[in-house]
Rosetta silent file (secondary structure, phi, psi, omega in degrees, C-alpha in Angstrom):
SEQUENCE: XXXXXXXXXXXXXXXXXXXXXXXXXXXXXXXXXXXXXXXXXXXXXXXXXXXXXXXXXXXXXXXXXXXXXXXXXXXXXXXXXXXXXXXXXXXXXXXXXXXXXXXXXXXXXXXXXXXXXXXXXXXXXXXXXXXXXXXXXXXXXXXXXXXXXXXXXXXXXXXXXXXXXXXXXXXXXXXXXXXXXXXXXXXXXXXXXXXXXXXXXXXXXXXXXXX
SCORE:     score description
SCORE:     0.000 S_00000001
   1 L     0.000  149.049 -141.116    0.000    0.000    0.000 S_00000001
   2 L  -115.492  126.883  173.162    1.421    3.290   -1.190 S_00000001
   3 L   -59.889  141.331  157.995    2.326    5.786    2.374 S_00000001
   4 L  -105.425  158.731 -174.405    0.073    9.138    1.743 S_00000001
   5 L   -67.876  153.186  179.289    2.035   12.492    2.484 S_00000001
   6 L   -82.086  150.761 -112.341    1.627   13.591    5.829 S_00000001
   7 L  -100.282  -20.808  170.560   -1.227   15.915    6.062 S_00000001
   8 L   -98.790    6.943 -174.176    0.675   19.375    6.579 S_00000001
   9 L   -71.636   13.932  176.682    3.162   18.864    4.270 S_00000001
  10 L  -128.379  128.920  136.862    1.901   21.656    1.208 S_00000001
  11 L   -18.668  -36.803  172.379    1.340   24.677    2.792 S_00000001
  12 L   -90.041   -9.561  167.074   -2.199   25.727    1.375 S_00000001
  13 L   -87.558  -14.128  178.525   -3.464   22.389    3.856 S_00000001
  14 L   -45.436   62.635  170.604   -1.784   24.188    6.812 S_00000001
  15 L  -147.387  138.111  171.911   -5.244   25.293    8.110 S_00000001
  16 L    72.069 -136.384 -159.204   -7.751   24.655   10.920 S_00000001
  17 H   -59.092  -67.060 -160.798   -7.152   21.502   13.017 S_00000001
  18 H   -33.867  -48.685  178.428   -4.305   20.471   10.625 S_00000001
  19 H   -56.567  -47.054 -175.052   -2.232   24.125   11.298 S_00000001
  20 H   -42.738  -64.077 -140.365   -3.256   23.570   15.167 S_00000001
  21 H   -78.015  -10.721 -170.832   -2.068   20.488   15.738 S_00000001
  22 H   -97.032   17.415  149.738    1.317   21.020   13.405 S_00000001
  23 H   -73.718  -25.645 -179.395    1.953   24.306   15.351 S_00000001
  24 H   -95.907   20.092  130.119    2.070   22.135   18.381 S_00000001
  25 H   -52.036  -55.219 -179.806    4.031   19.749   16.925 S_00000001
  26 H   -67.903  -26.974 -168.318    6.515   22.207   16.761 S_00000001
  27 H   -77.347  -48.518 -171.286    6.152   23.739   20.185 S_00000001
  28 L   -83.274   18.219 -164.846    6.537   20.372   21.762 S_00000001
  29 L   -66.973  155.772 -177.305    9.227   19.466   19.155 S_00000001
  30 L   -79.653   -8.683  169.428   12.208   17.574   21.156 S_00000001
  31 L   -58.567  -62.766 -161.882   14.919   20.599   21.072 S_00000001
  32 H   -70.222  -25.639  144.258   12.143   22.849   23.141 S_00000001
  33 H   -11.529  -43.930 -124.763   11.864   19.476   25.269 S_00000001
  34 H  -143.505  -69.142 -177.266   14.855   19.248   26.278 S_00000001
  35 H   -45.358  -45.868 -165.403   15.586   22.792   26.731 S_00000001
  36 H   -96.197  -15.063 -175.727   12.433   22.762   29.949 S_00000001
  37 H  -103.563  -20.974 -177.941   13.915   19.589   31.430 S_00000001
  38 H   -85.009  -52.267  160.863   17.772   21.085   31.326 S_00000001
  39 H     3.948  -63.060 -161.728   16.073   23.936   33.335 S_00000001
  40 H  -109.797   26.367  151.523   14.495   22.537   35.545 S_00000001
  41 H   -70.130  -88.384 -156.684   17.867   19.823   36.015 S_00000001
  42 H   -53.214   -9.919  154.952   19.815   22.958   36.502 S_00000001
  43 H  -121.182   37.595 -162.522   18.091   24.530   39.201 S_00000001
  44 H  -112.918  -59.019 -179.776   17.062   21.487   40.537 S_00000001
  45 H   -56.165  -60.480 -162.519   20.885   21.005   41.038 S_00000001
  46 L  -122.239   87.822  131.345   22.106   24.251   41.659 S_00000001
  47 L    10.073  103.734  165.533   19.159   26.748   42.929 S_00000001
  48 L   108.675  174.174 -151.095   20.053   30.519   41.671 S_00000001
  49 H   -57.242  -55.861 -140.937   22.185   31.927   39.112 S_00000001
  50 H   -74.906  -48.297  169.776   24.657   29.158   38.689 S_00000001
  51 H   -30.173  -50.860 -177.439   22.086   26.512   38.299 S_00000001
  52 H   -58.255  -52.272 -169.328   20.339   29.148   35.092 S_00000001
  53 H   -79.080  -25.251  160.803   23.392   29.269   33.698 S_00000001
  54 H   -46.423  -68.315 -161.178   24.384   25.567   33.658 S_00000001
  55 H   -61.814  -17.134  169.092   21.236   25.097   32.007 S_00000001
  56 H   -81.288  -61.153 -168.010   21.847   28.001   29.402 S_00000001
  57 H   -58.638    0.082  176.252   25.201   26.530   28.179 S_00000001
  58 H  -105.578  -36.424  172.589   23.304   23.174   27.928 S_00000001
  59 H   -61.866  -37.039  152.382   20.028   24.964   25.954 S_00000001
  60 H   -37.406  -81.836 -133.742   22.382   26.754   23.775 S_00000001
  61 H   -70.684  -54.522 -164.304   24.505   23.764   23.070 S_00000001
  62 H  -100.321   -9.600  160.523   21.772   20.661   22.631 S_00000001
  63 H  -103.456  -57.947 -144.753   18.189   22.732   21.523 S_00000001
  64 H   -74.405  -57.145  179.181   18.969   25.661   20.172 S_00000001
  65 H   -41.765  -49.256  153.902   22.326   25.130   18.004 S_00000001
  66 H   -25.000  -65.715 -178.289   20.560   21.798   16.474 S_00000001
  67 H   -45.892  -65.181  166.073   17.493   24.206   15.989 S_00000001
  68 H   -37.344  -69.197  153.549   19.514   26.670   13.985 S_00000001
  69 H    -1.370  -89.931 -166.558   21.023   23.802   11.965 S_00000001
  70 H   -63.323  -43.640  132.579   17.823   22.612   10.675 S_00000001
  71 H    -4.300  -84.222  172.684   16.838   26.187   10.043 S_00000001
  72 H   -56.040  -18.969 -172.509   20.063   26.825    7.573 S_00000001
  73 H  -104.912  -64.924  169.120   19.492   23.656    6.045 S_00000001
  74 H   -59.304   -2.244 -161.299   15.723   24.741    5.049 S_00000001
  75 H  -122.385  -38.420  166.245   16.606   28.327    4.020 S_00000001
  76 H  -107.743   33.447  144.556   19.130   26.914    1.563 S_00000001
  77 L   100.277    1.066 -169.812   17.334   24.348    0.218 S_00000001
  78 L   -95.794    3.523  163.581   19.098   21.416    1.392 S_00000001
  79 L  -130.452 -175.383 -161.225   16.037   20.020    3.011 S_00000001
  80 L  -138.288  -31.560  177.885   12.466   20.363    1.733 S_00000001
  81 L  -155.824  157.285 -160.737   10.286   20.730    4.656 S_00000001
  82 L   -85.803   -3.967  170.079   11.067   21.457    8.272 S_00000001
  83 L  -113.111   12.383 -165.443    9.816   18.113    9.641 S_00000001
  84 L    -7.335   77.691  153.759   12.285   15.868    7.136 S_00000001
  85 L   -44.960  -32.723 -176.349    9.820   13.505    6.246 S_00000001
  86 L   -94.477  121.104 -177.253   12.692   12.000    3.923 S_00000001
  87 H   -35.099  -49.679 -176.202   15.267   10.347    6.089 S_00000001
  88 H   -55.574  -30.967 -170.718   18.098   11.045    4.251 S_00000001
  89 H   -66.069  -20.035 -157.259   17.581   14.983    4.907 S_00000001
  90 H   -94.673    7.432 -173.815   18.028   14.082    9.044 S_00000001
  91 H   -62.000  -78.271  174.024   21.570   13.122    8.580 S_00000001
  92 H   -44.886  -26.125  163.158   23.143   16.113    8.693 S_00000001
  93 H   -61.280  -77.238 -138.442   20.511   17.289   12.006 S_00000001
  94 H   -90.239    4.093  155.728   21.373   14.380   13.575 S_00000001
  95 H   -91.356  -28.369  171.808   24.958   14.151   13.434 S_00000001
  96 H   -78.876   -5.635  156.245   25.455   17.934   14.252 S_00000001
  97 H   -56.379  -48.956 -169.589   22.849   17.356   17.162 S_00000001
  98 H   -73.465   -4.988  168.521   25.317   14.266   18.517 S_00000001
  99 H   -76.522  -53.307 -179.584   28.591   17.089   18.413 S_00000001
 100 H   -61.624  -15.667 -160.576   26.830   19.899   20.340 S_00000001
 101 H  -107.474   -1.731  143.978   25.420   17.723   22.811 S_00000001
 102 H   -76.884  -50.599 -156.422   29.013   15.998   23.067 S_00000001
 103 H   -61.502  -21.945 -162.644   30.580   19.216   23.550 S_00000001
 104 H   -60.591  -32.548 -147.970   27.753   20.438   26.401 S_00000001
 105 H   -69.598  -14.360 -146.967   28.970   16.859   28.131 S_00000001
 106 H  -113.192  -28.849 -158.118   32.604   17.603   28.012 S_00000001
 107 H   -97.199  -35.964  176.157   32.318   21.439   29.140 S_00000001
 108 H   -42.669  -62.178  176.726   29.427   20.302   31.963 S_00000001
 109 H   -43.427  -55.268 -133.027   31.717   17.048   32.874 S_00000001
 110 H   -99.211  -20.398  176.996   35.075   19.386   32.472 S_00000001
 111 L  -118.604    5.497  177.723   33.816   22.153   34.418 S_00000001
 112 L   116.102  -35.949  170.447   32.098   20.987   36.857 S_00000001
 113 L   -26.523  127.518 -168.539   28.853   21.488   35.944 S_00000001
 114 L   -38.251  149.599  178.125   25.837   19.760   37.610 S_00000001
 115 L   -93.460   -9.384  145.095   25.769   16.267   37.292 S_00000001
 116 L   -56.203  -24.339  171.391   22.288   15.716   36.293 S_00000001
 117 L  -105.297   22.326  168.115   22.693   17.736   33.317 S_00000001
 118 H   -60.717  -33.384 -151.696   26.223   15.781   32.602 S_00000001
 119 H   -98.008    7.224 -179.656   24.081   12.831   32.573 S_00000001
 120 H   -98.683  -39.141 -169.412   20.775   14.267   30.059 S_00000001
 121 H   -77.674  -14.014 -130.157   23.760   15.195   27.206 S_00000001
 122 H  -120.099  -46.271 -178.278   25.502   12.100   28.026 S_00000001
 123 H   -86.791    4.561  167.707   21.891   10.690   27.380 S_00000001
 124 H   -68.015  -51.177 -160.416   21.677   12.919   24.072 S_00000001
 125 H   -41.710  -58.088 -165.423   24.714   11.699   23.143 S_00000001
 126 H   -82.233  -33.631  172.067   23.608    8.081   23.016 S_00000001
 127 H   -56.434  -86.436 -178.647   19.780    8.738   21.863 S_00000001
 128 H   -15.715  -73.529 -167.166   20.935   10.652   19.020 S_00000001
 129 H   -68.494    2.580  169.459   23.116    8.389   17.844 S_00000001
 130 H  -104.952    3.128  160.173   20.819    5.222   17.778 S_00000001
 131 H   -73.304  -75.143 -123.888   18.179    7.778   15.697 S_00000001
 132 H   -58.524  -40.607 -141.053   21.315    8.524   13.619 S_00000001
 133 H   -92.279  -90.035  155.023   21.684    4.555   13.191 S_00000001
 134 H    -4.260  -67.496  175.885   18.045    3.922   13.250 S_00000001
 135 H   -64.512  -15.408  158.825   17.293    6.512   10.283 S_00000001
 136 L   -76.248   -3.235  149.143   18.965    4.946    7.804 S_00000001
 137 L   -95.575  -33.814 -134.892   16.258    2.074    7.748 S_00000001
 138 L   173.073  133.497 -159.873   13.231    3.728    9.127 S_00000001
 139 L   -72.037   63.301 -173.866   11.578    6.550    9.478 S_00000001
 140 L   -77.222  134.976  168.961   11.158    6.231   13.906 S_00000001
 141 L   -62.681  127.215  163.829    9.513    9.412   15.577 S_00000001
 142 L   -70.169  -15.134  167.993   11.919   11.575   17.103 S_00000001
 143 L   -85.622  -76.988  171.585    8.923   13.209   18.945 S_00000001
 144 H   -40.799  -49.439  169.927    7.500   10.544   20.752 S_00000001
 145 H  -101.402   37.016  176.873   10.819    9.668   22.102 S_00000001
 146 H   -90.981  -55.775  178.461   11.785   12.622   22.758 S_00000001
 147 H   -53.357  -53.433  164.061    8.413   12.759   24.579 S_00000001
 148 H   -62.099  -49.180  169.055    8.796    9.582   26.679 S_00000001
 149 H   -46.673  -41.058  168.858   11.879   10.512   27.575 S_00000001
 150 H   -56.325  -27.924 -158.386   10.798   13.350   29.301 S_00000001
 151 H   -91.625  -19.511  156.108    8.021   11.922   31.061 S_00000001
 152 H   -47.960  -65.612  149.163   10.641    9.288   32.584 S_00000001
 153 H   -43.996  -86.405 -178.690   13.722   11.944   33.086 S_00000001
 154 H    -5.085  -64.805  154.171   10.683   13.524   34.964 S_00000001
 155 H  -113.204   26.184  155.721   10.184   10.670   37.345 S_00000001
 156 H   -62.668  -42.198 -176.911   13.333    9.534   37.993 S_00000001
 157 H   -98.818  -35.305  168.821   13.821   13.044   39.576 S_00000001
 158 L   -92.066  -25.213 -166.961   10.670   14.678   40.559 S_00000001
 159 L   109.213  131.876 -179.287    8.854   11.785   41.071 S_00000001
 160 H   -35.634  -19.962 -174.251    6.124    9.189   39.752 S_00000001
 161 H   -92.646  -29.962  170.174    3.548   11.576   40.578 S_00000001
 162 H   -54.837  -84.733 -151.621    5.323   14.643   38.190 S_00000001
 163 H    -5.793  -80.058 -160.125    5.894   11.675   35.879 S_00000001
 164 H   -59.423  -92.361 -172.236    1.774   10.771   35.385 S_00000001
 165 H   -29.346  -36.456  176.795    1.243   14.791   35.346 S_00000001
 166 H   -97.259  -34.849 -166.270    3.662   15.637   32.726 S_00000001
 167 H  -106.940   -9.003  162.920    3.849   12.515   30.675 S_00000001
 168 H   -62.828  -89.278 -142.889   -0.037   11.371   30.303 S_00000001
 169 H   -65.610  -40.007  173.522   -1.027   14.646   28.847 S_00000001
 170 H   -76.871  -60.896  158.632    2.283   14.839   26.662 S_00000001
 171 H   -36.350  -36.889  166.995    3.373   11.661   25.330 S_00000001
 172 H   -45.434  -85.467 -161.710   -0.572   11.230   24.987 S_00000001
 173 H   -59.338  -42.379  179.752   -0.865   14.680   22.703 S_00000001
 174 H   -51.035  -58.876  168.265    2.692   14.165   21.076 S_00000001
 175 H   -51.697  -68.386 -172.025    1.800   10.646   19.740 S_00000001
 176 H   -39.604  -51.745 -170.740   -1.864   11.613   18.666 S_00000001
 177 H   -38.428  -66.213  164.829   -0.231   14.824   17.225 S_00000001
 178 H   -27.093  -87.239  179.156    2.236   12.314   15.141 S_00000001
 179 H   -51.909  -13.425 -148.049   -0.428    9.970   13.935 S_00000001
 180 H   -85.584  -72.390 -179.012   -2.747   12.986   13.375 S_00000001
 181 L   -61.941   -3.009 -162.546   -0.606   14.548   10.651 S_00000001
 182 L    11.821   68.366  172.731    0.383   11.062    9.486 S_00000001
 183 L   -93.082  -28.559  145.143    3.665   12.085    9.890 S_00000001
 184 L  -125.774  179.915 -173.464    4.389    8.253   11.340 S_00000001
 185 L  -111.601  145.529 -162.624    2.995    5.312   11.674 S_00000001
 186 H   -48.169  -12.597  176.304    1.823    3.575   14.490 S_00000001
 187 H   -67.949  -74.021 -165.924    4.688    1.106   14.592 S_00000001
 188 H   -45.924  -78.280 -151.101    7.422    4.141   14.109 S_00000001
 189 H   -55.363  -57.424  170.498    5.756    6.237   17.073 S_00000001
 190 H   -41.408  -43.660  153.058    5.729    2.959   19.628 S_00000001
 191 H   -28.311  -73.171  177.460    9.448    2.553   18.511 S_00000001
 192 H   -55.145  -25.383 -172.143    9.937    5.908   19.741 S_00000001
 193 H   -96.256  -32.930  171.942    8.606    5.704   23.079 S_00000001
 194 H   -52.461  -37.264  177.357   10.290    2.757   23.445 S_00000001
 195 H   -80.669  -33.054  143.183   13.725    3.697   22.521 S_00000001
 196 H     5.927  -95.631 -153.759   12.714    6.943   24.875 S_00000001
 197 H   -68.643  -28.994  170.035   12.398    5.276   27.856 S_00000001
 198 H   -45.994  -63.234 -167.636   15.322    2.777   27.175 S_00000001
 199 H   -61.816  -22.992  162.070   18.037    5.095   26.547 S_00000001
 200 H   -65.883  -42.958  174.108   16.930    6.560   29.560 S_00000001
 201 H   -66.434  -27.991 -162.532   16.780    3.448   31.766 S_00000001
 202 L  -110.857   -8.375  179.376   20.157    1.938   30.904 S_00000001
 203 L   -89.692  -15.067 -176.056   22.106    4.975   32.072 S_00000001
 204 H   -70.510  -31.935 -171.908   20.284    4.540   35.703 S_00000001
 205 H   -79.270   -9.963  179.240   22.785    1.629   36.860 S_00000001
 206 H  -108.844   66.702  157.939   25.805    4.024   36.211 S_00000001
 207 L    48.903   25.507  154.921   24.208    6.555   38.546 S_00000001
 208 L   -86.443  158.145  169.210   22.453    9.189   36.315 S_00000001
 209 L    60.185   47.395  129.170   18.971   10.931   37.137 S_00000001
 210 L  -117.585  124.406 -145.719   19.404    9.494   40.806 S_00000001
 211 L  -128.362    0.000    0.000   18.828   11.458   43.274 S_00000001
């Protein structure tokens, strides 16, 4: 059976539910993800300035620079739409995602830096690179596990009760969102939450996100 295009991809369908849900697709996109959990790491660790600032040299380094990336790569043409339905376009995102978010580990690790958010680039590090791996067969959402991951990272540290508050209503709307726009397929998005919570999970016996 022949895939149909996902549902925002031409511009003149961008309207009514279909713009809704793929503006929130973006706002929940895994960079801005990422970005609210190295936050709230970093002044989880360190309360106060020093804590803010951990977490800016890690939001710089592993949303925003990534963000930019993919940005420069649609404004000259070397990707076609801003969600890179075609795998091959995520190559270049996802190896310049797995540099910045080595260097945050090496200047967090090298400087000192809280050790919860040593241990979310240190888990960038490795998630990235099993998308990076991963995308050259198969198209796996990068939202959904970006989204489980969160809701996990969540209650390793805040607690099971954060968890079920933050991760029902998101992983919930992130998946539908996904399937909505039939930007993956239900196989691809369960992938993702799986490898989510994994990459997350296997880093707990060498003592990250315990607290």
């Amino acid at each position: 059976m022949k895939k149909l295009p996902p549902l925002d991809l031409l511009a003149q369908n961008r309207i009514g539910l279909v713009k809704t849900a793929r503006i929130y697709s973006n706002v929940v996109s895994p960079p801005v993800m990422f970005a609210v959990v190295g936050l709230a790491f970093g002044l989880y660790a360190l309360p106060g300035w020093a804590g803010f600032l951990w977490a800016a040299v890690y939001g710089l380094l592993v949303s925003l620079a990534p963000i930019l990336v993919v940005l420069f790569l649609l404004r000259s043409g070397r990707i076609a739409e801003l969600h890179m339905s075609n795998t091959r376009e995520r190559n270049i995102p996802y190896l310049s995602a797995i540099l910045f978010a080595a260097i945050a580990y090496g200047l967090i690790a090298g400087f000192g830096g809280p050790e919860l958010l040593r241990c979310l680039a240190l888990f960038n590090v490795i998630e990235l690179t099993a998308l990076t791996v991963i995308n050259h067969f198969w198209l796996i959402s990068l939202h959904a596990t970006g989204a489980m991951a969160t809701a996990v990272l969540v209650g390793l540290v805040f607690g099971w009760t954060a968890a079920l508050i933050v991760g029902i209503p998101l992983v919930g709307s992130v998946c539908w969102v996904r399937l909505f726009l039939k930007r993956h397929s239900p196989s691809q998005v369960v992938a993702g939450l799986a490898l989510g919570a994994a990459v997350v999970l296997i880093l707990v016996p060498f003592g990250c996100f315990v607290t």
